[in-house]
PyMOL CGO cylinders between C-alpha atoms (Angstrom):
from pymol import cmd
from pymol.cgo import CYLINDER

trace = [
    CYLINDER, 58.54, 16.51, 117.30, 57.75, 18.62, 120.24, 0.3, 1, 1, 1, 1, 1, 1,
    CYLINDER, 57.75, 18.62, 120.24, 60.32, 17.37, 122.54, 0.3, 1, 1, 1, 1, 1, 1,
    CYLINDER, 60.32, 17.37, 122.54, 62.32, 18.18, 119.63, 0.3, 1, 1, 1, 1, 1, 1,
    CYLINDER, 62.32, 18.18, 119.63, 61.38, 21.89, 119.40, 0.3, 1, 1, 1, 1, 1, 1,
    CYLINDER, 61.38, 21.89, 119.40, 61.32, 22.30, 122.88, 0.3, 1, 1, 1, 1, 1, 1,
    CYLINDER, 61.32, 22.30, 122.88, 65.30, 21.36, 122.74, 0.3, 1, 1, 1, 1, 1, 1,
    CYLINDER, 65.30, 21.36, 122.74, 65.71, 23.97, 120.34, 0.3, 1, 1, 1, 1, 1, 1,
    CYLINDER, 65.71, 23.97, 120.34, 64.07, 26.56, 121.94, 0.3, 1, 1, 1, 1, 1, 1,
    CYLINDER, 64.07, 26.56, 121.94, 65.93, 26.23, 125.30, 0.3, 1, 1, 1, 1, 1, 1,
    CYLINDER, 65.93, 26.23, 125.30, 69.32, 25.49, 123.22, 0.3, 1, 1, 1, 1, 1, 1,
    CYLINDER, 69.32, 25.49, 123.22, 68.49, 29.14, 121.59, 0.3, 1, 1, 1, 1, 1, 1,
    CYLINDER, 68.49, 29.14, 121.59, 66.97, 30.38, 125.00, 0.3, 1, 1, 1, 1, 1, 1,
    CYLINDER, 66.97, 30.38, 125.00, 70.01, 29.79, 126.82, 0.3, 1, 1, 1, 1, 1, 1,
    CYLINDER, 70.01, 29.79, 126.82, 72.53, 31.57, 124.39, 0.3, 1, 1, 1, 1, 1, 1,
    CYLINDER, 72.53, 31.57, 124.39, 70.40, 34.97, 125.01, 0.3, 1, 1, 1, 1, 1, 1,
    CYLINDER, 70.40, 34.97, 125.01, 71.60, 37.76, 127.34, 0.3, 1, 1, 1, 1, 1, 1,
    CYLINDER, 71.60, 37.76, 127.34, 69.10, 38.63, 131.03, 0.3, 1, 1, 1, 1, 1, 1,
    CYLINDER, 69.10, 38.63, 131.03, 67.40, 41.51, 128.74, 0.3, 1, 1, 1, 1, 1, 1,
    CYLINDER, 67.40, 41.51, 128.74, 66.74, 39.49, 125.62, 0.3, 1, 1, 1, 1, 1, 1,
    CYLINDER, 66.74, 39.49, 125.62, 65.50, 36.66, 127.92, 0.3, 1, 1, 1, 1, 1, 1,
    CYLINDER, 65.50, 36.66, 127.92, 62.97, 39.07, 129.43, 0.3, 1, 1, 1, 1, 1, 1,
    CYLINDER, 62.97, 39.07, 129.43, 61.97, 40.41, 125.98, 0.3, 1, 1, 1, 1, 1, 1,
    CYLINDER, 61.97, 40.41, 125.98, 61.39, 36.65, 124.62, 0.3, 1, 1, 1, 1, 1, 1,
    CYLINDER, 61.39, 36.65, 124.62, 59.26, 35.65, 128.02, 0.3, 1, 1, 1, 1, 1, 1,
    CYLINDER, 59.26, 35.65, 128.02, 57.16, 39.04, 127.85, 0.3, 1, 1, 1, 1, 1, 1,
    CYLINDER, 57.16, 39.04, 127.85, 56.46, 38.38, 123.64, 0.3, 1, 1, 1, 1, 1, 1,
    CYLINDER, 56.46, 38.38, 123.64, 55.48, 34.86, 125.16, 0.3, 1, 1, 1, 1, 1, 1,
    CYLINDER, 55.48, 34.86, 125.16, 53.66, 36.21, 127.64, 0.3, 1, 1, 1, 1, 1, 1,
    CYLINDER, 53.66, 36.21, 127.64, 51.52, 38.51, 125.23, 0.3, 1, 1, 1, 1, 1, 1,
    CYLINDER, 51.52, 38.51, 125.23, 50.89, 35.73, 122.99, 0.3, 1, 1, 1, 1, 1, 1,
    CYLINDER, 50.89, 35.73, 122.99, 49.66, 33.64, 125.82, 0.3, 1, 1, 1, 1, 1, 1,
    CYLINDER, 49.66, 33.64, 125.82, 47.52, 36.49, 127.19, 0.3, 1, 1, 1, 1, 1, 1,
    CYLINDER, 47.52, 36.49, 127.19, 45.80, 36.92, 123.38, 0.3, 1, 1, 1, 1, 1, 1,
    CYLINDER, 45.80, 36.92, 123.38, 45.11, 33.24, 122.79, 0.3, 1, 1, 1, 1, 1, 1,
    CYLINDER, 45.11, 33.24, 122.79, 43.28, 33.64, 126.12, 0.3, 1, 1, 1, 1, 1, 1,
    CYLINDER, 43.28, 33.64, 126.12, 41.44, 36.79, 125.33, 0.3, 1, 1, 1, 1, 1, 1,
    CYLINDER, 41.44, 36.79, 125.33, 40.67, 36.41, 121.45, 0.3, 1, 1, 1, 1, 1, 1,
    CYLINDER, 40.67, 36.41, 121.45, 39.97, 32.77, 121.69, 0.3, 1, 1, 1, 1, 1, 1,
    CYLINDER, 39.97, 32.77, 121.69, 37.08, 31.21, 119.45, 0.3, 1, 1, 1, 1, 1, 1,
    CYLINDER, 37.08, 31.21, 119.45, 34.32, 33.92, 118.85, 0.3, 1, 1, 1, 1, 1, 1,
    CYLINDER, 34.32, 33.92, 118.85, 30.86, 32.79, 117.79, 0.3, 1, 1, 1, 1, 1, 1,
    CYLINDER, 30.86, 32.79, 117.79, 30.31, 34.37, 114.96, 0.3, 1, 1, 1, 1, 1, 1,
    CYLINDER, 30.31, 34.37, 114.96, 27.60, 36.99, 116.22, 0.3, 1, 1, 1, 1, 1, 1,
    CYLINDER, 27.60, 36.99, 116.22, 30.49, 38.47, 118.32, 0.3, 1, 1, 1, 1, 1, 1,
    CYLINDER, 30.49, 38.47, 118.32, 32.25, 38.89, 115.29, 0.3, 1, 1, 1, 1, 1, 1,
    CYLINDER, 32.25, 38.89, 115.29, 29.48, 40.48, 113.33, 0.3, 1, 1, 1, 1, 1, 1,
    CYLINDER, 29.48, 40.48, 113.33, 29.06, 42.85, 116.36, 0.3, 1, 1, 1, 1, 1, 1,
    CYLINDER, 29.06, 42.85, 116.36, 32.77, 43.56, 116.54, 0.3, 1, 1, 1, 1, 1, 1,
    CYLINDER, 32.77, 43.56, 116.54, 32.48, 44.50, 113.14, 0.3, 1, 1, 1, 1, 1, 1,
    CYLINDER, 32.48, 44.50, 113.14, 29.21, 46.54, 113.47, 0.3, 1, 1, 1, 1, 1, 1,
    CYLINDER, 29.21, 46.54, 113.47, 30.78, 48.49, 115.90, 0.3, 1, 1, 1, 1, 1, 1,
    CYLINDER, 30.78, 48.49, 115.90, 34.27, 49.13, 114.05, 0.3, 1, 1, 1, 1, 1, 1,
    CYLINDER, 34.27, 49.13, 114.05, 31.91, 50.42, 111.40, 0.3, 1, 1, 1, 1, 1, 1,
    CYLINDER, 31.91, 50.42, 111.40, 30.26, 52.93, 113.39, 0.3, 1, 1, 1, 1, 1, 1,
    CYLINDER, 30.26, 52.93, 113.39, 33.26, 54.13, 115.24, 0.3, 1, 1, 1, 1, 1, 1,
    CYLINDER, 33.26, 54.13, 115.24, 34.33, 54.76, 111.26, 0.3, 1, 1, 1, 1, 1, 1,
    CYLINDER, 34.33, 54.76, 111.26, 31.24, 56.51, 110.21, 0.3, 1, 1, 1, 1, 1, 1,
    CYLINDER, 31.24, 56.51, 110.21, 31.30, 59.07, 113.36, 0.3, 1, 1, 1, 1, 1, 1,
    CYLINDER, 31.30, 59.07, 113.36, 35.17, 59.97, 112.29, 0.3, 1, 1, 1, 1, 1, 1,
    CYLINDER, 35.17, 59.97, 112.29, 36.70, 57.84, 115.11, 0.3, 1, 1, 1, 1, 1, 1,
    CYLINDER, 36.70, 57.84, 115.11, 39.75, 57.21, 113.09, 0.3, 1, 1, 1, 1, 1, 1,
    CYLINDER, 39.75, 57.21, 113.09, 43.06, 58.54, 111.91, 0.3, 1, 1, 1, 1, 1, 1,
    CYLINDER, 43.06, 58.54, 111.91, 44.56, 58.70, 108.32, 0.3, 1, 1, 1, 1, 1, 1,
    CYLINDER, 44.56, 58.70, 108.32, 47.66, 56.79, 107.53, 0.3, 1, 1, 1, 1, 1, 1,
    CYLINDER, 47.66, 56.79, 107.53, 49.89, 60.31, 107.37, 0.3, 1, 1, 1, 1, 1, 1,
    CYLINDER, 49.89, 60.31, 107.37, 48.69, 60.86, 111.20, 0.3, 1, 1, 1, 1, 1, 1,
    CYLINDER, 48.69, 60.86, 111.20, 50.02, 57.94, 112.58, 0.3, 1, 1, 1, 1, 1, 1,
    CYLINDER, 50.02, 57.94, 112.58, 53.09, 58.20, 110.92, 0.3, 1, 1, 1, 1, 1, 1,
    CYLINDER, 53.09, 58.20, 110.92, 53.60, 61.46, 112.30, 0.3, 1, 1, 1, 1, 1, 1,
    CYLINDER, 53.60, 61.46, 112.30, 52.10, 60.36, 115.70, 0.3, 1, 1, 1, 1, 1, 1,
    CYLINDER, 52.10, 60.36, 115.70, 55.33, 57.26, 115.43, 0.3, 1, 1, 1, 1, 1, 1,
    CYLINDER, 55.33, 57.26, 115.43, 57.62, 59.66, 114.52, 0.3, 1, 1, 1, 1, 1, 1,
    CYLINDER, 57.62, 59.66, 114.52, 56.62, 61.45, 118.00, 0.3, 1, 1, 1, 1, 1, 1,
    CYLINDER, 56.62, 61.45, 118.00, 57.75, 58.95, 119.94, 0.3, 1, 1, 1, 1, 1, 1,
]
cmd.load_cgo(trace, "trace")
């Protein structure tokens, strides 16, 4: 199966233009780059990731939804 997969991904790969071949290689890149970085967490570094979202909430460290819509729109 992956040999299989792998065929179709280069078949698709190579019908792309230079700047959509760049785009797919940097989205690969990124995913490669977050399997790395939010590998397996024990699950006391989740409860303290959590902990500390919560207090960033309670001191106001946050932003509605209508902000960051008109913080996108900025852009």
């Amino acid at each position: 199966m992956a040999i299989i997969l792998e065929n179709e991904m280069l078949n698709y790969f190579t019908q792309l233009d230079d700047a959509e071949k760049m785009s797919v290689v940097n989205m690969l890149k990124a995913f490669i780059k977050s399997k790395g970085e939010n590998g397996n967490i024990t699950l006391d570094q989740y409860n303290n990731e959590l902990l500390a979202a919560e207090t960033e909430f309670k001191n106001g460290n946050f932003i509605t939804q209508n902000e960051l819509l008109k913080e996108i729109k900025s852009w």
